[in-house]
N, C-alpha and C positions, 0 to 999 in steps of 0.2 A: 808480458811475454812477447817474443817479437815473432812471430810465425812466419816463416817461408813461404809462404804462401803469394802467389802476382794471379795479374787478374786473372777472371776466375773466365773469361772469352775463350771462344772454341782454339785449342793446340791443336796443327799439323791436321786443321780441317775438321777436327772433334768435337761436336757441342759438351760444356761441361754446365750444368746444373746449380749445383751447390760446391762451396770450397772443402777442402778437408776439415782450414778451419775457420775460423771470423777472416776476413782480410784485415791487415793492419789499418788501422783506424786512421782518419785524417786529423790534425790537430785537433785537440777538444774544445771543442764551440759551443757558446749555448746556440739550442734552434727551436724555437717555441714554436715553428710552425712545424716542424718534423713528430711523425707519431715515435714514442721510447717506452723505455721500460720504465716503471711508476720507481718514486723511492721506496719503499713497500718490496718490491721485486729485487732492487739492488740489495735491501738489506740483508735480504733470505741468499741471494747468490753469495757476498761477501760470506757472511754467518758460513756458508757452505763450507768455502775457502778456507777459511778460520779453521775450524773444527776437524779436526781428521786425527790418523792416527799419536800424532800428539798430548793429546787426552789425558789416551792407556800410561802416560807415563806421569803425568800429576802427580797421583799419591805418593810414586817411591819421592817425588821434589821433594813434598809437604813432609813427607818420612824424615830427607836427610836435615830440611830447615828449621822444621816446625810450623806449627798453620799461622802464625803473625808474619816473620819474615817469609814464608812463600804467598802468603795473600798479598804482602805489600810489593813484592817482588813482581808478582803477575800484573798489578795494576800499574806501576813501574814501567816493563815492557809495555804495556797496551799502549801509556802515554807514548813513548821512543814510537812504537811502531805509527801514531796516528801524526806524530808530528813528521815522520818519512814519507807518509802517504802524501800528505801536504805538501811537502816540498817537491817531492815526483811529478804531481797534480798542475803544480805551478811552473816549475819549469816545460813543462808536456806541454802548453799552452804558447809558448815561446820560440816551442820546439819544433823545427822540418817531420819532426814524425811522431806517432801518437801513439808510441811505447814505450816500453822501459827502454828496450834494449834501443831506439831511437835517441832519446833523452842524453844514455850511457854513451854513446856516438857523435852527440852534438859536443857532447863536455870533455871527451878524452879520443875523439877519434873514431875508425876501424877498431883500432885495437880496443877499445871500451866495450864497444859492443858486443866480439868475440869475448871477451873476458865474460858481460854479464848471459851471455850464450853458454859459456862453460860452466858456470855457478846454478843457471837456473837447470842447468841437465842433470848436474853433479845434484842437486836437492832435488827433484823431481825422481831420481833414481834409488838417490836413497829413502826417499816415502813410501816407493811402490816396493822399497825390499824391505820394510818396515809392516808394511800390510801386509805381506807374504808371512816372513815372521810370525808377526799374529795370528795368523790365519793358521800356520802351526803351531803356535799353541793350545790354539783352542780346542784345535781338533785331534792332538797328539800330543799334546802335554807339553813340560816343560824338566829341563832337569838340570838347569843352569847351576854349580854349586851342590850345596848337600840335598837343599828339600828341594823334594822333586814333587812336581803335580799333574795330575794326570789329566787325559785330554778327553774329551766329547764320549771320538772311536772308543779307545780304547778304556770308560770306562764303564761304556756298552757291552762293547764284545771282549775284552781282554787285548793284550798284545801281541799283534799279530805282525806278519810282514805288511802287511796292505793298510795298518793303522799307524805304521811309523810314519815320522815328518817326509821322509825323503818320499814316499809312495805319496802319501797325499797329496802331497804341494804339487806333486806331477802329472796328479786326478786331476788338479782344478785346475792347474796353470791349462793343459793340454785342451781339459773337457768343458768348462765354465768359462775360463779367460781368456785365450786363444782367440774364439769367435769374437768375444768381444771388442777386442782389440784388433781384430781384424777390420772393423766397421770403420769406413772414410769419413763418416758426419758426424759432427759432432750432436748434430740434431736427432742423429737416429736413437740417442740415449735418453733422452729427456724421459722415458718411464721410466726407466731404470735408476735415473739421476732422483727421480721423486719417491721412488720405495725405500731408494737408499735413506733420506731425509729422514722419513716416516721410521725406521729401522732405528736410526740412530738413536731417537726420541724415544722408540721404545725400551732401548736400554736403559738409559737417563733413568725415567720413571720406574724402573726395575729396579735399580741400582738404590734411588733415593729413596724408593719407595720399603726396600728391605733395612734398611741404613735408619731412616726414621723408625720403624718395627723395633727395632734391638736398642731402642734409646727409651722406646714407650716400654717395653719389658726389663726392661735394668740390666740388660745380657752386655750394652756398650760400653767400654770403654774409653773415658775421655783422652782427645789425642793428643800430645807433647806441646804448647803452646810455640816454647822455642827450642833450637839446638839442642841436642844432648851429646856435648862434645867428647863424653866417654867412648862413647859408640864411632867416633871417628877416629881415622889413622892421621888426622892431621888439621887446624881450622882451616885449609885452603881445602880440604873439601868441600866446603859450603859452595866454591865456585864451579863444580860441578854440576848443579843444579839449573845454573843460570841455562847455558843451551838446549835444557828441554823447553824449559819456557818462552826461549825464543825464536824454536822452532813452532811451538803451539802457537805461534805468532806470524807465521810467518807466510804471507800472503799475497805479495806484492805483485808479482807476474802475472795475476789475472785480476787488477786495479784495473788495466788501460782496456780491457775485450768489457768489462761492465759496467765500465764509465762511459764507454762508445754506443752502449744500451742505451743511455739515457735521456729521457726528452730533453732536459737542460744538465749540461754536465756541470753546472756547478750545483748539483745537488749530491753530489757522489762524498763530498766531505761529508755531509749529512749523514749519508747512511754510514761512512766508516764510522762515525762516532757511536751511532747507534749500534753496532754490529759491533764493536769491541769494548762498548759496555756491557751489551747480553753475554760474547762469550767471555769475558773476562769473569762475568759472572758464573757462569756457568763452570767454568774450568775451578773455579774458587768451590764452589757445589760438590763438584767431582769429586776434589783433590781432600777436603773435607770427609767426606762420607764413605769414601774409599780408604782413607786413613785409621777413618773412626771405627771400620768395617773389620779391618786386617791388622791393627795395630804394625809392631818391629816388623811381621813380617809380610808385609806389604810389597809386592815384588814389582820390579819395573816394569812390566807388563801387568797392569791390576787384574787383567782378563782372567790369566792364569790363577786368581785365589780365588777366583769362584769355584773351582772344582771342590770345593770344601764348604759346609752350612755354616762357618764360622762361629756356630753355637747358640744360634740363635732362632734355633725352630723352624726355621725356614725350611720347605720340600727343597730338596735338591734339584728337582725337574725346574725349579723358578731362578733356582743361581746357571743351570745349563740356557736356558731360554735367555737369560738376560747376554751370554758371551757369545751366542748363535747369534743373537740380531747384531750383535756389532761387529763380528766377522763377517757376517753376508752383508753389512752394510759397504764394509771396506772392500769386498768382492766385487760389488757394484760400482761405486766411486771407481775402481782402479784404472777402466779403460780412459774416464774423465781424465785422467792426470799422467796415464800413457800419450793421449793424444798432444801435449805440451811438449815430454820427454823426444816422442819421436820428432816432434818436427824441427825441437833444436837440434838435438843430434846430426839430423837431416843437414840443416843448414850453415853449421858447422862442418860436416864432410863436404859438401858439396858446394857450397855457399854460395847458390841459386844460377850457377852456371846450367842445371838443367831445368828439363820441366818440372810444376808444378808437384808434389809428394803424389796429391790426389790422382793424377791422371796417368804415372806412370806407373804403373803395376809390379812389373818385376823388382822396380827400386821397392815399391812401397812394401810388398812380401816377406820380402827379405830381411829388409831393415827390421822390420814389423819383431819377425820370427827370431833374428839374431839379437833383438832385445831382450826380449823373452824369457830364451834361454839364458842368456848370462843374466838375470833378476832372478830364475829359479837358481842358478849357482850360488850367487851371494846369500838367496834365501837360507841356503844347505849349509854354506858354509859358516855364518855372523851365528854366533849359536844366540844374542840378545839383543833387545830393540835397542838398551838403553847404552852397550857398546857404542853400538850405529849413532846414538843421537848424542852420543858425549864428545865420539869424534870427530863426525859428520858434520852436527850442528854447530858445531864451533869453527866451525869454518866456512860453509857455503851458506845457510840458511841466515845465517851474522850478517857474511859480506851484501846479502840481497835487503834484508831487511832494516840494516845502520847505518854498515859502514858506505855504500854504492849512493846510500840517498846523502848521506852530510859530507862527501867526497864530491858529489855536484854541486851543493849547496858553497863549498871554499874553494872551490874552481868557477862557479858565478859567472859563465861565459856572457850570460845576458845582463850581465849586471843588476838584478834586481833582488838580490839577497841582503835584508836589512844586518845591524850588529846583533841583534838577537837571533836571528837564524843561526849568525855563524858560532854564535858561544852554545848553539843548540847543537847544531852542525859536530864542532868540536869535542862535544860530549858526548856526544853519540859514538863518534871512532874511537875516544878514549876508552869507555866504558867496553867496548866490542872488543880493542886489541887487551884491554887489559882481563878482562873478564875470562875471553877465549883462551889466553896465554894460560892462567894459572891454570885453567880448566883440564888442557892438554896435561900439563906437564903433572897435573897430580895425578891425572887417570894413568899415565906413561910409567910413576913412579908404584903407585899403586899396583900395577899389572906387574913390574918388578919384582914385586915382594911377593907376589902369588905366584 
């Protein structure tokens, strides 16, 4: 991420403290003498990164592919994304500046950089309306379609005005998120950033842990290995799948702020490896036992098929407790990935002709408040996550995690990209234009006929 952010020295006679956010990093260097962050610490922040609302859309993949071709497919992307990491990692090193959006600047310009400015706002935007999303269904249900499922509220108290999506998202965005997001440091989160962790984890083991139950009781059903091309309007739906998973992948813009963490930055390959082996696991875990859980109807938000014991004896209170921790986890996370959103935004409108985001107030307010509200509009408006990540993801989350990294890679300003980079390089943009392409045009046709 390239953050707007210049020194952090007192403006217009002002002491300032702390930045809004990391300052952009100097080229990455090893420095054995400098204290950092352990690899241990980078794992758990990547992992962080990795994992997010993404997830919640596993099952429906595994749904439309079946669990061989979406297992192979996730480990597929993980490889694509660590060989981008790589190549980002390596040119940054070469690079006048110690970010993405630096990198994207040395190889294409001004204009590169605004471009990967617009990408990372455009996917940061659409994450935080992805959790909003969720965050309505869990609490108000879902009614995407015929089967409709009900939410938290309203299977509490019944349906009321004050349990609809629109009242809710309005409760939290104003009463819960607001403040949050109103917060200049990124530092002031870090308990928040670790409940969230904990939160997550405890869905996981919720989820697994009812998922193993109904396989020891004979109540499961084994899930489709491969395809079941009946069930499809066409085999180019299979390529629908692809951008949820490369969205679940897709992590790049906070590479360069935890690689600048590190005692020796060439230990930060280390941990990507490590970190997209867990979550690839993990996601395989999910997508799995989410499938095996809900069979055909498996909805692209798995959250939402918890409102039902699926039949397998399970209290109800344990399927509501498992979708409460991963929407209040997403609630937490959100100001984390605000803080990225606003300050491209920021730097993009204004591009750093003024002061710092942090120290100007009425910019910061505003900007703050005017995001806000258009993420609760999109929330109202996108009635589903997997809308947003069919369209969305095929376009921005792509360009940041393939096509941006094997586009520097055959542009080689520094000359040091071997021929197997570039035959990596070249497959990487293949596979993104050709993958995204079918992706759109089937959801486009698809949405036609409905």
């Amino acid at each position: 991420m390239h953050p707007a952010v210049e020194d952090k020295a007192a403006v217009a006679g002002e002491p300032y403290d702390e930045p809004l956010l990391l300052p952009v990093s100097e080229p990455l260097k090893d420095n054995k003498d400098r204290s950092g962050a352990s690899v241990s610490g980078a794992v758990f922040n990547v992992s962080t990164s990795i994992v997010g609302a993404g997830i919640m859309s596993i099952p429906a993949a595994m749904r439309v592919l079946g669990v061989v071709p979406a297992v192979l497919l996730i480990a597929a992307v993980a490889a694509l994304a660590n060989s981008s990491v790589e190549f980002l990692l390596r040119y940054t090193r070469c690079s006048s500046g110690g970010s993405y959006a630096g990198v994207m600047g040395d190889a294409f310009g001004r204009a590169g950089a605004i471009v990967l400015n617009v990408c990372v706002a455009f996917t940061t935007m659409g994450t935080l309306v992805v959790y909003l999303i969720i965050i309505g269904d869990v609490m108000s249900g879902s009614a995407v379609g015929e089967d409709a499922h009900v939410g938290v509220l309203q299977e509490l108290f019944g349906k009321r005005w004050w349990t609809t999506r629109v009242a809710v998202l309005l409760v939290t965005a104003v009463v819960i998120l607001l403040p949050l997001v109103f917060r200049r440091r990124v530092d002031s989160l870090r308990y928040t950033s670790a409940v969230s962790i904990l939160l997550a984890v405890v869905f996981i083991i919720i989820s697994l842990g009812i998922a193993v139950y109904t396989i020891f009781t004979g109540t499961a059903k084994m899930p489709r290995m491969f395809p079941d091309f009946s069930r499809l309007s066409s085999p180019f739906e299979l390529f629908t799948a692809v951008p949820v998973i490369v969205v679940a992948f897709t992590f790049h813009f906070n590479v360069h702020p935890i690689a600048a963490e590190l005692k020796n930055s060439s230990d930060m390959m280390t941990a990507v490896h490590i970190s997209l082996v867990l979550c690839a696991a993990i996601y395989a875990a999910v997508g799995f036992f989410g499938f095996l859980l809900f069979g055909e109807a498996t909805m692209a938000d798995v959250l939402v098929n918890f409102d039902r014991s699926s039949g397998a004896g399970v209290p109800q209170a344990l399927n509501d407790l498992a979708r409460l921790s991963y929407a209040l986890h997403l609630v937490l996370v959100f100001p984390l990935l605000n803080f990225s959103l606003r300050i491209n935004v920021d730097e993009l409108l204004f591009q750093g002709k003024r002061p710092p985001l942090a120290i100007d107030t009425p910019r910061f307010m505003l900007l703050t408040a005017a995001l806000m509200v258009l993420l609760y509009a999109l929330a109202i408006a996108i009635p589903s996550i997997w809308t947003l990540i069919q369209y969305g993801g095929s376009v921005f989350p792509v360009s940041l995690s393939l096509i941006f990294p094997g586009a520097i890679v055959l542009r080689d300003i520094h000359g040091i990209a071997k021929m197997k980079d570039k035959v990596v390089a070249v497959t990487m943009i293949a596979l993104a234009v050709i993958s995204s392409s079918i992706a759109i045009t089937t959801n486009i046709m698809n949405s036609n006929k409905d």
